[in-house]
C-alpha positions as MATLAB code, in Angstrom:
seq = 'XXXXXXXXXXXXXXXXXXXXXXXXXXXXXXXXXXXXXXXXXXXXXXXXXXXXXXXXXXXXXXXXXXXXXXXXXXXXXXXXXXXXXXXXXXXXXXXXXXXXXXXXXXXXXXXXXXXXXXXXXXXXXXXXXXXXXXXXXXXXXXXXXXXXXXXXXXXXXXXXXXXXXXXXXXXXXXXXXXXXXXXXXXXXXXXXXXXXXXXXXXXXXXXXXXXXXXXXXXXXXXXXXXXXXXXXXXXXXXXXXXXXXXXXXXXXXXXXXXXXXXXXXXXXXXXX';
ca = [
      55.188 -175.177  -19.292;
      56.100 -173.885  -16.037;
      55.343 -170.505  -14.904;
      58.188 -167.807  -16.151;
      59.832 -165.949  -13.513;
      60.877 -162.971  -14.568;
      64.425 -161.645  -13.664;
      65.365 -158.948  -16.481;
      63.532 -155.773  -14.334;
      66.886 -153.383  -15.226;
      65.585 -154.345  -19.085;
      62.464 -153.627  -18.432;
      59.315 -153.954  -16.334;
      55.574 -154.961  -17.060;
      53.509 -151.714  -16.591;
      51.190 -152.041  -13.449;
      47.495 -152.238  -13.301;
      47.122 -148.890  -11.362;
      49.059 -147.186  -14.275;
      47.268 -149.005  -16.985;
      43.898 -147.553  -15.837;
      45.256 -144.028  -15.446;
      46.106 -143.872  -19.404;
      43.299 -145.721  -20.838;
      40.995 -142.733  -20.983;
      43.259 -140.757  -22.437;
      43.281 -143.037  -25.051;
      39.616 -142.954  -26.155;
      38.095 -140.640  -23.853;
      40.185 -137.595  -23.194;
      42.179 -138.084  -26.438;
      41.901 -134.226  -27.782;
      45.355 -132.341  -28.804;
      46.412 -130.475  -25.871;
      47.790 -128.137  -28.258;
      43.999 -127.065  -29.484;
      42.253 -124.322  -27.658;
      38.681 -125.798  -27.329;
      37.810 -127.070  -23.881;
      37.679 -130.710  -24.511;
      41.334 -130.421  -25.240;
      41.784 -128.589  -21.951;
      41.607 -132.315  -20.440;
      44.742 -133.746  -21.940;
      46.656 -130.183  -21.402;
      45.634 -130.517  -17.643;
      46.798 -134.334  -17.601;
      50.458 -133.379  -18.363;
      50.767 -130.699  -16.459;
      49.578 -133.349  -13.432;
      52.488 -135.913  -15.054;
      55.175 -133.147  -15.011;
      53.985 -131.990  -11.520;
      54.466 -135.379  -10.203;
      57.930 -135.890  -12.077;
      59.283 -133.007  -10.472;
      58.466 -133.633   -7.259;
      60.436 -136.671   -6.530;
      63.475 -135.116   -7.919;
      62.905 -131.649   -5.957;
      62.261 -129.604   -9.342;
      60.194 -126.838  -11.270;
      57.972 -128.396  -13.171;
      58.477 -125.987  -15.883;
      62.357 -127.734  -15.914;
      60.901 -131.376  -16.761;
      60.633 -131.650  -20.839;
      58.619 -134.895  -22.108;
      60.483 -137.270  -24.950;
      60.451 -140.365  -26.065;
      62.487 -142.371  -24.066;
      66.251 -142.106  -21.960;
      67.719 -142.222  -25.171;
      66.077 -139.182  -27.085;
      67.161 -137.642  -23.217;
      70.873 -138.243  -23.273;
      70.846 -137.337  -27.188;
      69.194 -134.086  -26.647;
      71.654 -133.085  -23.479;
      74.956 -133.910  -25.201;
      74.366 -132.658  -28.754;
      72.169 -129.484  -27.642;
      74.846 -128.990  -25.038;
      77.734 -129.121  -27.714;
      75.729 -126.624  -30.032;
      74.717 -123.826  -27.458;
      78.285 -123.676  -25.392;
      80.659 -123.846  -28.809;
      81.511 -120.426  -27.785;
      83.377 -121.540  -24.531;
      84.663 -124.999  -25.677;
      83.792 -128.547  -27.024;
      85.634 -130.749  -24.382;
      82.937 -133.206  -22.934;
      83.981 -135.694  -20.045;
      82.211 -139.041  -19.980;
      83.338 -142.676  -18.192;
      83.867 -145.962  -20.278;
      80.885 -147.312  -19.035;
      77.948 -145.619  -20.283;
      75.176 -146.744  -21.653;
      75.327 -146.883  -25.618;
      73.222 -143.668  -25.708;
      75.761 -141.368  -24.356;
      78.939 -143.202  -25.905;
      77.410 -143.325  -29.504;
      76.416 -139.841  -28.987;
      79.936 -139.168  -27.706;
      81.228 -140.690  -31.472;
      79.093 -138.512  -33.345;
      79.927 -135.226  -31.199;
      83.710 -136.481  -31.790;
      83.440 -136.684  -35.800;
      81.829 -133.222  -35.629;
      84.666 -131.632  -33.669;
      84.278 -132.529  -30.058;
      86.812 -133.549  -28.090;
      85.897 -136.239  -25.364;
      87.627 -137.932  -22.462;
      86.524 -141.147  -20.955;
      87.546 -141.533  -17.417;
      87.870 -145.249  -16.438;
      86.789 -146.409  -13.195;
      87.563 -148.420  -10.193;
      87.241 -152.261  -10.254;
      83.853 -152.055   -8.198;
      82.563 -150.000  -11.365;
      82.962 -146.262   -9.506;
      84.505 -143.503  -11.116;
      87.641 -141.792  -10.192;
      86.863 -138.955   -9.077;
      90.380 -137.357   -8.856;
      90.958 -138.778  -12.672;
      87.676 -136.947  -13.552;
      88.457 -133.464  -12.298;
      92.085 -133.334  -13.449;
      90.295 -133.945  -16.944;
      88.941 -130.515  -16.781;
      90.476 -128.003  -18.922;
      89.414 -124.511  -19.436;
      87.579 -125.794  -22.668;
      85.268 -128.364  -20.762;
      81.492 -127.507  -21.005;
      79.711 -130.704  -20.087;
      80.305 -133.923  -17.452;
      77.971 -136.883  -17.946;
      77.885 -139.830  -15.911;
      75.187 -142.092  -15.316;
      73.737 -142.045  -12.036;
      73.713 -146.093  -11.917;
      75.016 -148.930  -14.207;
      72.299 -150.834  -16.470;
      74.774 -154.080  -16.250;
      76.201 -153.720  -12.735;
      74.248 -152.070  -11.069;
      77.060 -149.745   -9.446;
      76.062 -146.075   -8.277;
      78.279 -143.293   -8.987;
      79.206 -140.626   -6.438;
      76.752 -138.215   -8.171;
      76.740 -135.182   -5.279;
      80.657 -135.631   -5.906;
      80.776 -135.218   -9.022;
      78.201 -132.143   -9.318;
      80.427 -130.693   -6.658;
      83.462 -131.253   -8.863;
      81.365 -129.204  -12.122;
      79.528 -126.581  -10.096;
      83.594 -125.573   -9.012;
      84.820 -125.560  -12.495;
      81.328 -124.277  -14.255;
      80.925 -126.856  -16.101;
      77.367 -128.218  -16.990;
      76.901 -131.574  -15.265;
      74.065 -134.434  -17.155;
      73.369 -137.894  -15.681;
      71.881 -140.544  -17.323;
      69.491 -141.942  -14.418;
      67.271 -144.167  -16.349;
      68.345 -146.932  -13.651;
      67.996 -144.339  -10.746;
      64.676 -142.310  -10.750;
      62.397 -143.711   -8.188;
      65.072 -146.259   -7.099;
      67.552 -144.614   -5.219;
      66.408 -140.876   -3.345;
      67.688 -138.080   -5.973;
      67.780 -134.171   -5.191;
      68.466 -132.322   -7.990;
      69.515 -129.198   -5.921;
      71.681 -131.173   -3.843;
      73.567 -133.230   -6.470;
      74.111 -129.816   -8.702;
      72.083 -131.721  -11.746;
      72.333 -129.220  -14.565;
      70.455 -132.132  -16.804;
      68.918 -135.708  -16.117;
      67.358 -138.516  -18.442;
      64.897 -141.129  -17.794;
      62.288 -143.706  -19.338;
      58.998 -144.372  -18.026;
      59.129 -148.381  -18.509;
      61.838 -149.131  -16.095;
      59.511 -148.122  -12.891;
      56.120 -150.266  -14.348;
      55.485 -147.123  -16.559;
      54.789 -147.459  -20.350;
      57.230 -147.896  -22.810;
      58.124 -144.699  -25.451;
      58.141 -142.072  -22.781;
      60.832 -140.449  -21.163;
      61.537 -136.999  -20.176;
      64.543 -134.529  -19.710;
      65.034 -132.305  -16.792;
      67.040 -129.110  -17.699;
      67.906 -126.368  -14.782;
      65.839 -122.995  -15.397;
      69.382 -121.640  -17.080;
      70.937 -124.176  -18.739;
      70.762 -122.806  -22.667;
      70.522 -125.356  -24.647;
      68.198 -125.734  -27.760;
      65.432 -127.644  -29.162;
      66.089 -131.607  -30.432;
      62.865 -131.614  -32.298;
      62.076 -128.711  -34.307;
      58.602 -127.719  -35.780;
      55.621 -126.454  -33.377;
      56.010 -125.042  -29.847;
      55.417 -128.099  -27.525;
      57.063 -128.467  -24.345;
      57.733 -124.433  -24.284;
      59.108 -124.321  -27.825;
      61.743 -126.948  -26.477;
      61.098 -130.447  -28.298;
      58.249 -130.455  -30.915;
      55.602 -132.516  -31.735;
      52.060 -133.465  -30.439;
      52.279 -135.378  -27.205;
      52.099 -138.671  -25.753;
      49.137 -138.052  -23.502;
      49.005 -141.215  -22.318;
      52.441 -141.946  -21.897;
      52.565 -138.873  -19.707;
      49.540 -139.533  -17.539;
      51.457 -143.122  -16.995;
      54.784 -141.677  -16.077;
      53.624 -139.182  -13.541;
      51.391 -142.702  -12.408;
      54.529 -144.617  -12.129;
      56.799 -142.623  -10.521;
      54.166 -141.304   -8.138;
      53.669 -144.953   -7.103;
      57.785 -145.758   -7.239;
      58.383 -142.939   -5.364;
      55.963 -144.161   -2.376;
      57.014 -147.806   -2.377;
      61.116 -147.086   -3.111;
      61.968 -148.220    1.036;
      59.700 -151.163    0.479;
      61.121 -152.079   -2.652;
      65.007 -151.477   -1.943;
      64.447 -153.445    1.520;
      63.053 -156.442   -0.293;
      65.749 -156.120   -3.100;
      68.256 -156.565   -0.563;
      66.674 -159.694    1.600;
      66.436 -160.831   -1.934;
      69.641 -160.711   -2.796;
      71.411 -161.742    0.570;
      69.399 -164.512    0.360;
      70.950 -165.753   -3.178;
];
């Protein structure tokens, strides 16, 4: 059998070397609970703060905004149902496109049988949404926009900084699914107007089961997970220490090598 080339990377990716050796202490070494106050477990409480610092800093954040879960889809089910419980008071319109990833439209289903009201803007036929469709959508009820920064299937990237124009105008909380973005395309939360933004370690050679959600010092919405205090009494239970340590491993490395890696993408695919 021939060797397999491997062309599925927006599936997922194998987790690099470099990242593999950055978690394996923490796996048999450093493995106390961070949430213990003995010293040993002062190790693995230091390790995610590194991971978060490192998160934050390619998408110009706090680190104190970046919460840990387990993957994008945990993410985009904590922003639109936590969303829909904290701003009930103001409305329960959400606007969404048609072509989300399954995360955000099944979400959207749920929300809908529990009194939401959503509206699915289409988009154009290179995949982009219509941006003049999407803010005559917005009615006095709307609290939340979510569209995902780029497609899983075709790869098309969505006028984000648009769009976060559009919300910050109406006050309206904007999310974005960026599991296909982070560390592949430049992303400045401040500049974009990101209220909220998912992602998932294993599409940038990080592990899989890690993820994390960043949420603007402000935005009031509510824990996921309930029972102890982790991630600042945001989304419970004892964490993935060496997911985390692998994260902040990947996306410190993606983040150095994303020029290199978009200008080979492209020769690569001008070339086909």
């Amino acid at each position: 059998m021939g060797k397999m080339i491997y062309l599925d990377n927006a599936a997922t990716t194998k987790t690099a070397p470099e990242v593999v050796q950055a978690m394996l202490p923490y796996f048999s070494e450093y493995y106390g609970n961070p949430s213990s106050i003995y010293d040993f477990a002062g190790k693995s409480k230091e390790a995610i703060t590194k991971g978060r610092e490192q998160i934050a800093e390619v998408l110009g954040a706090k680190k104190e905004e970046i919460y840990f879960t387990a993957g994008g889809s945990e993410s985009d089910n904590w922003a639109l149902k936590a969303t829909f419980e904290a701003y009930k008071a103001k409305g329960n319109h959400i606007i969404t496109t048609k072509i989300e990833h399954h995360a955000i439209l099944h979400t959207c289903e749920y929300l809908e049988k529990r009194g939401a009201k959503i509206t699915y803007v289409d988009v154009d036929e290179d995949g982009i949404v219509k941006l003049d469709e999407l803010e005559k959508a917005i009615t006095p009820e709307t609290i939340l926009i979510s569209v995902m920064f780029a497609n899983n299937e075709i790869g098309s990237i969505q006028p984000i900084k648009e769009i976060g124009r559009i919300a910050k105008e109406h006050g309206v909380l904007f999310h974005t699914d960026a599991v296909q973005a982070f560390c592949q395309v430049p992303i400045n939360v401040d500049e974009c107007n990101i209220d909220m933004l998912s992602s998932s370690g294993h599409k940038i050679n990080g592990p899989k089961g890690i993820g994390f959600l960043y949420i603007r010092k402000g935005v009031k919405i509510r824990s996921f997970v309930h029972g102890g205090a982790q991630e600042r009494k945001r989304r419970a239970g004892t964490e993935n220490v060496p997911g985390i340590v692998g994260y902040g491993a990947a996306a410190a490395r993606a983040n150095a090598s994303m020029k290199e890696r978009t200008d080979k993408e492209i020769a690569i695919r001008d070339h086909l």
